[in-house]
N, C-alpha and C positions, 0 to 999 in steps of 0.2 A: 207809446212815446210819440211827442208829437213835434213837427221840425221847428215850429217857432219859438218852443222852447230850448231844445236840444242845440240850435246853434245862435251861443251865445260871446257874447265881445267881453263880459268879464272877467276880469284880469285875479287871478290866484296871488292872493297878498296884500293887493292891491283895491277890494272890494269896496273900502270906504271912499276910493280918492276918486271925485269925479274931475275928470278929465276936460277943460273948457278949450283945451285946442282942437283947432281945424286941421286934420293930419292930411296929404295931400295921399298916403298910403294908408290900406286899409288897417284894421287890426289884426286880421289874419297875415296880413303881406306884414308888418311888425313882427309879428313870431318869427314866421320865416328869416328878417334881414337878420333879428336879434340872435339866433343859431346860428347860423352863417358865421357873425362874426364873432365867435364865442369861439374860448381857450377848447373845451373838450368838444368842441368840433374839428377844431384843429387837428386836436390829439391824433383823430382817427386814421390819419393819413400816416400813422406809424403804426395801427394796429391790423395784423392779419384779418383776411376775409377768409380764405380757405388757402391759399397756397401761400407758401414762403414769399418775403416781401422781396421789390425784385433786383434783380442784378443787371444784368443785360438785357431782361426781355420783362414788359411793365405788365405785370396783370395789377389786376383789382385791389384793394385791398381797402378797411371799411367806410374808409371818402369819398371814394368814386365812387360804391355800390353803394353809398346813402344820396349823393346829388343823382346817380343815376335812378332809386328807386325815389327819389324826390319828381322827377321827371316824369317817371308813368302816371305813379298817382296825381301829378298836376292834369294831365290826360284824362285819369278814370277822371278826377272830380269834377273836370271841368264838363265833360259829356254827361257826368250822372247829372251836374246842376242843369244845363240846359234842360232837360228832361224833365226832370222837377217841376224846373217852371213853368212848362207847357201844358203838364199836368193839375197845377198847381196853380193856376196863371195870379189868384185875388189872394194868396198866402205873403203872410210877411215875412216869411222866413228869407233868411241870407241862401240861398240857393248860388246865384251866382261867386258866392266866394265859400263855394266848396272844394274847389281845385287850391286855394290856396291854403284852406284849413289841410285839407291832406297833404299835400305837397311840405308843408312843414311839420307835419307829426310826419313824414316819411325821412325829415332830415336826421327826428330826432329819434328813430328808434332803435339806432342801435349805440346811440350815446353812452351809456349803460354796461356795454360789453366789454371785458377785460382782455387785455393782450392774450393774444394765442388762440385768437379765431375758437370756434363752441369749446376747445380743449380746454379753455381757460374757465369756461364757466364750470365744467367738470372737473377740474383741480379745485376747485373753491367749496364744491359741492363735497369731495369727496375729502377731502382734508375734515370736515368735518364730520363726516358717516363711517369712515374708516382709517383716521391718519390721526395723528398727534390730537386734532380739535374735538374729538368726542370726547374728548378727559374732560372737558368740560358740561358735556348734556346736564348732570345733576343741578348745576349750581344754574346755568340760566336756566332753568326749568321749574326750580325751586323759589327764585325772583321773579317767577311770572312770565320771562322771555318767552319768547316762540321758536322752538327750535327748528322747525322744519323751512322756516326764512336762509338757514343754513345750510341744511342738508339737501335743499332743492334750490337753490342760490338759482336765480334768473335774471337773464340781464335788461330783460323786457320791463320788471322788476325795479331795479336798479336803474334805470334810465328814466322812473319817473320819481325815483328819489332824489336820481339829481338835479333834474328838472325843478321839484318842488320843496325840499329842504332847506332851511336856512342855514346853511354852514357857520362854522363861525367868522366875525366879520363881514359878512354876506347881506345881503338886503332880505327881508322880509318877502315870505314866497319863492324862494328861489330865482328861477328866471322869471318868476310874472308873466307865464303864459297866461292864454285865455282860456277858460274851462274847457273848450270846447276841441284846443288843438292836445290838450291837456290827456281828455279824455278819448282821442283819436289815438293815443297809442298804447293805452292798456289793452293789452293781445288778449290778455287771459282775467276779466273783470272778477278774481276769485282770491280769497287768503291761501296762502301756502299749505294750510291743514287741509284744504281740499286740492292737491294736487295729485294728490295720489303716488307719492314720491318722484314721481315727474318732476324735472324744471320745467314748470308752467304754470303759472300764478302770476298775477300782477299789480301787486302792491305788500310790501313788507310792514310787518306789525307797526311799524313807527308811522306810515301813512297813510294807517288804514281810514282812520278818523276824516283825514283830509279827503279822501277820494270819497268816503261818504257824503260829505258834503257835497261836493261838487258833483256827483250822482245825483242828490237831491234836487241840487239846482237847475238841474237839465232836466231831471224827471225821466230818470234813468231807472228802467224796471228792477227793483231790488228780488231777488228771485227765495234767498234767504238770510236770514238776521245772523245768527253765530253760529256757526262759522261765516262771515260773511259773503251774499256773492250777488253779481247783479246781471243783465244781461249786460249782452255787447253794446256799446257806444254803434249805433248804426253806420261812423265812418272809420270805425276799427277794419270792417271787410272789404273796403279799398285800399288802405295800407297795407293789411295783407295781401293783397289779391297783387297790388305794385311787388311787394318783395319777394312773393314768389314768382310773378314772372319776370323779376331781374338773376336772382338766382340762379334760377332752374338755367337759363338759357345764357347768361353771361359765364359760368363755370364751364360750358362747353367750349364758349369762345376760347374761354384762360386754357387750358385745355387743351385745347389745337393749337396755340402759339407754346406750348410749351412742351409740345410732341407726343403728350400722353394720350393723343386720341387723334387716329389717319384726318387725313380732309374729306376723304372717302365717307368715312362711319360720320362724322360733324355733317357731312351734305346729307347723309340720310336721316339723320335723326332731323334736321333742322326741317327738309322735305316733308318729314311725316306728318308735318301739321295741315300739309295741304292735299286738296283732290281736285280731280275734274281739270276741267281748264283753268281754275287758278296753278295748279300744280304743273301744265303746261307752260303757264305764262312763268312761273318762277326757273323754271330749267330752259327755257329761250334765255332769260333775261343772265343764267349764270351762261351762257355760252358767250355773252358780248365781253366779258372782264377774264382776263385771262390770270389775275391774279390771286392767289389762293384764299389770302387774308380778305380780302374784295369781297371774293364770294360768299365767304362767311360772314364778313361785318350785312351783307346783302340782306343773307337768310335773317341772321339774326335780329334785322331791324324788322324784317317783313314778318316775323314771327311776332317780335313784342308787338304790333299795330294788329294782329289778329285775334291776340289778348286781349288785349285792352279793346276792342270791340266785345269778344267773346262775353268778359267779365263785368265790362257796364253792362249788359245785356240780361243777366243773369242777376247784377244788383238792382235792377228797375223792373225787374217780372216779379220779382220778392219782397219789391218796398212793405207791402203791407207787413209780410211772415217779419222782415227785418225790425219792423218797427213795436211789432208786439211781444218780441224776443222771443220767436219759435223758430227763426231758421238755424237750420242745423248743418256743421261742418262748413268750411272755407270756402269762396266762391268759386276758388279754382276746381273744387271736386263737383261743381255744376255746370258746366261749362260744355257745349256740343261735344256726342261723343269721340267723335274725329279726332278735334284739340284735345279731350282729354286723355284719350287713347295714347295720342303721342309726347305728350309730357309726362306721362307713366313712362313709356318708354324713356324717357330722358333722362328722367328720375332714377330708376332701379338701373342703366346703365352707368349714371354718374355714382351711385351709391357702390356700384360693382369695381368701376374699372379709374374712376379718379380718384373719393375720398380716400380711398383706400393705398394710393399711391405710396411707394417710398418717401418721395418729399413731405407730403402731407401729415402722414405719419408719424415722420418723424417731428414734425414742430408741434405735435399732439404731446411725443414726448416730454421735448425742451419743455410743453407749457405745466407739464404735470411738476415736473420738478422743478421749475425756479418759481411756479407760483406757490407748491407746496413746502417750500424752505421759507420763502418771505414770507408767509402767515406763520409757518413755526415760530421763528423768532421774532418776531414785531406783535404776532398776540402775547405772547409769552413776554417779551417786555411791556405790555400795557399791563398785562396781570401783577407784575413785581416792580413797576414804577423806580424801586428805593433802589433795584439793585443796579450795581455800577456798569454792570455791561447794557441793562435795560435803558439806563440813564443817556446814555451816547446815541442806540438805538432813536430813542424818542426824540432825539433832538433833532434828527437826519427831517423831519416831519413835519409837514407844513402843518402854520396855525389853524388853519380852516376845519383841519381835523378832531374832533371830540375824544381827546382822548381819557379825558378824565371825567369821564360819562360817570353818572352813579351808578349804574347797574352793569353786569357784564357783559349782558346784551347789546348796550351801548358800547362800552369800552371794544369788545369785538366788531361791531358794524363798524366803529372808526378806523377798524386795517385796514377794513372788507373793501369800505370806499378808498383807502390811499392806495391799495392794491391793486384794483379794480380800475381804475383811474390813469393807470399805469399804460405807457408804448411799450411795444413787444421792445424795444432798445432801452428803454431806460429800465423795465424789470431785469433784462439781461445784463446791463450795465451796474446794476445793485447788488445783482448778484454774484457777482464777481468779486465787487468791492466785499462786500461782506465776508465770502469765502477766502478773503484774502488772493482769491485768482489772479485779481485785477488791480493795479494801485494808480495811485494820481503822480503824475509826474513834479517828481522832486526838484 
C-alpha cells in the first residue's frame, strides 16, 4: 500500500461533485466539525461506556470516551505524521493531516454502538442465536441474507453503516466522509462469515460492495475475494492503539471515583508503567498534591503521554510490516515490555474486580432485557405490517427507517438500526410505554 494513495480527500457520495471552493479547513478537519455536530453524536452522551450513567458522581460514558479517544489519536497521528515526513521529506502524501484524519475516525467509532455499553451489542447478537430471532435463520437464508451480520451484530460494524448509508430522506453517501476517515475505523476489514462467531467483522452484507470500493481506491491490500476481507487501512492501528489507551486507564479512573478500587491499588497499577527515575520522579511529584483525585487525574495523564509515545513508536518501526499487510495483532501488544507488562496488569485486574462489579452487571442485565423485548416486538411487527397491534408499533418509527425493505434481511436491519440508535433513556422509556409500565400524562 502506498500513502499517496491511501490518503485521500474523496468524499463517499459525493465522487462526481468537484468541489470549486477555497475551504479555509482542511477536509479532514470537515469530517471532524461534521461529527461533532451530528444528532448520533449527540446521542452518545446518553449511552453507557461501562458504568451506569451518573448520578452524583460523572464518569464516562460514550461522549467523553470518544472526544477523549478523539484526543490521543489527534496525538498519535500528529507525531506519526511528523515522522512520516521526515522520512518521507519529496512524498505527496497528506502526512501532516493524519492527526486529523484519526482524530475524526476516533470521534466516529463508536457511533454505531447501541444503549447499554458491549451488553447491548450482546442482546442484539443473541436475540438472534438464541431468543425469539432465530425463528427467522430459514427465510433470510433462503432470500440470500447473511445471517451471521446478526448473530455477530458489531457495532464497529454498524457505525460505518451509519456513517455511509442513505437512509431514507437522507443525502446520498450518508455523512459524505472522505474515504480515508471512512476507512480509518473499519477495526476488523473482514465480512461477518469470517468472524468466527465473534462480534468482529467490519462491514455488513449491505456495505460490503461500498467498502470494496473504497478499498479499491486507496489500494487497500484485498487479502481474499468471498468471503471477502482485506488488510487493515494503516490508520485503523492508531484508532485502536487511542481507544485502548483511553479505556484501559480511564475505567480505573471511573473506578476510584466510584469506590470500586482503593487509591492505594489506582496508585499502583497507574505506577507500574513506570521505572527508574522516571518512577522516582512520578512519586516526588504525588507527594506535592495532597488530593486523591489529583493524584490520580496525575498518573493518569502521565500514563496516557507514555502511550502515545510507546505506541507511535511501535507504529513507525512497523511502517513498512503496516503497509504490506503483515503486521500482526494491536499496537498496544508491541509496545516496551515494562508498558506492556503493566497494562496487562490493568487489564485482567479491571476484567476481575470492575466489569464484573454489581453496578455493571447489573445494566448488562437491564440491557439484555429491554433490548431483547424491543426487537421481539418491533421485528415481529415489520414481519406482520397488516396486523393492528404491528400497525401502531410501526407508526411510533421514524421515516428514515426502511421498513418496508423487500427482503427480510432488510425489513430486520431497519429495527437493528432504530434499536441500535437508541439512548440507554429513551430504550428504557419505550419500554416501559410498551409494557404498559409507563404512561404519558393525561
Amino acid at each position: 500500500m502506498k500513502w499517496e494513495q491511501l490518503l485521500s480527500v474523496k468524499r463517499f457520495g459525493l465522487e462526481a461533485y468537484h468541489d470549486g471552493k477555497i475551504h479555509e479547513r482542511t477536509e479532514y478537519q470537515r469530517d471532524y466539525d461534521r461529527l461533532i455536530f451530528s444528532s448520533p453524536f449527540r446521542r452518545l452522551q446518553n449511552k453507557t461506556q461501562v458504568f451506569p450513567l451518573p448520578g452524583s458522581i460523572f464518569v464516562h460514558n460514550r461522549l467523553t470516551h470518544s472526544l477523549e479517544v478523539a484526543s490521543v489519536g489527534r496525538s498519535l497521528g500528529e507525531i506519526v505524521g511528523r515522522e512520516l515526513r521526515k522520512k518521507h521529506p519529496a512524498s505527496a502524501a497528506h502526512f501532516e493531516e493524519i492527526g486529523s484524519i484519526v482524530s475524526a475516525a476516533c470521534l466516529a467509532h463508536d457511533l454505531g454502538n447501541p444503549p447499554f455499553g458491549h451488553s447491548g451489542e450482546k442482546a442484539i447478537s443473541t436475540f438472534f442465536s438464541e431468543g425469539e430471532g432465530q425463528k427467522l435463520q430459514p427465510q433470510v437464508v433462503a432470500e440470500g441474507g447473511r445471517w451471521t451480520d446478526f448473530t455477530c451484530f458489531e457495532g464497529n460494524a454498524n457505525a460505518v453503516r451509519l456513517l455511509m448509508h442513505q437512509f431514507r430522506g437522507r443525502r446520498k453517501g450518508g455523512f459524505a466522509m472522505t474515504y480515508s476517515t471512512l476507512a480509518s475505523i473499519v477495526k476488523y476489514p473482514f465480512s461477518s462469515e469470517l468472524s468466527g462467531g465473534k462480534n468482529k467483522f467490519g462491514f455488513f452484507a449491505s456495505e460490503e460492495s461500498s467498502y470494496r470500493r473504497i478499498a479499491q481506491e486507496l489500494g487497500i491490500t484485498q487479502l481474499n475475494e468471498n468471503p471477502a476481507k482485506f488488510a487493515r487501512f494503516p490508520l485503523v492501528y492508531l484508532v485502536e492503539a487511542a481507544d485502548d489507551i483511553c479505556y484501559q486507564v480511564m475505567d480505573i479512573e471511573d473506578a476510584h471515583k466510584l469506590h470500586l478500587v482503593t487509591t492505594e491499588k489506582a496508585v499502583e497499577l497507574l505506577l507500574g508503567f513506570f521505572e527508574g527515575e522516571k518512577l522516582a520522579k512520578k512519586q516526588q511529584n504525588l507527594r506535592l498534591v495532597s488530593d486523591v483525585n489529583e493524584q490520580i487525574a496525575y498518573l493518569r495523564a502521565s500514563v496516557i503521554g507514555l502511550l502515545v509515545d510507546a505506541c507511535s513508536g511501535v507504529f513507525l518501526q512497523n511502517e513498512e510490516a503496516i503497509l504490506e499487510g503483515s503486521f500482526q495483532g494491536s499496537i498496544i501488544k508491541h509496545i516496551p515490555e515494562k508498558a506492556k507488562s503493566a497494562y496487562k496488569t490493568c487489564s485482567e485486574f479491571a476484567v476481575a474486580n470492575i466489569y464484573k462489579s454489581k453496578d455493571v452487571l447489573d445494566i448488562e442485565l437491564a440491557g439484555y432485557r429491554i433490548i431483547g423485548f424491543l426487537l421481539e416486538k418491533f421485528v415481529h411487527a415489520v414481519q406482520t405490517p397488516t396486523h393492528a397491534y404491528s400497525r401502531i408499533l410501526l407508526e411510533r418509527i421514524p421515516e428514515q427507517y426502511e421498513i418496508d425493505a423487500s427482503d427480510t434481511y432488510g425489513k430486520i436491519q431497519s429495527m437493528i438500526d432504530y434499536v441500535s440508535g437508541m439512548t440507554d433513556v429513551y430504550a428504557l422509556d419505550l419500554y416501559r410505554k410498551i409494557t404498559g409500565m409507563g404512561l404519558p400524562v393525561i
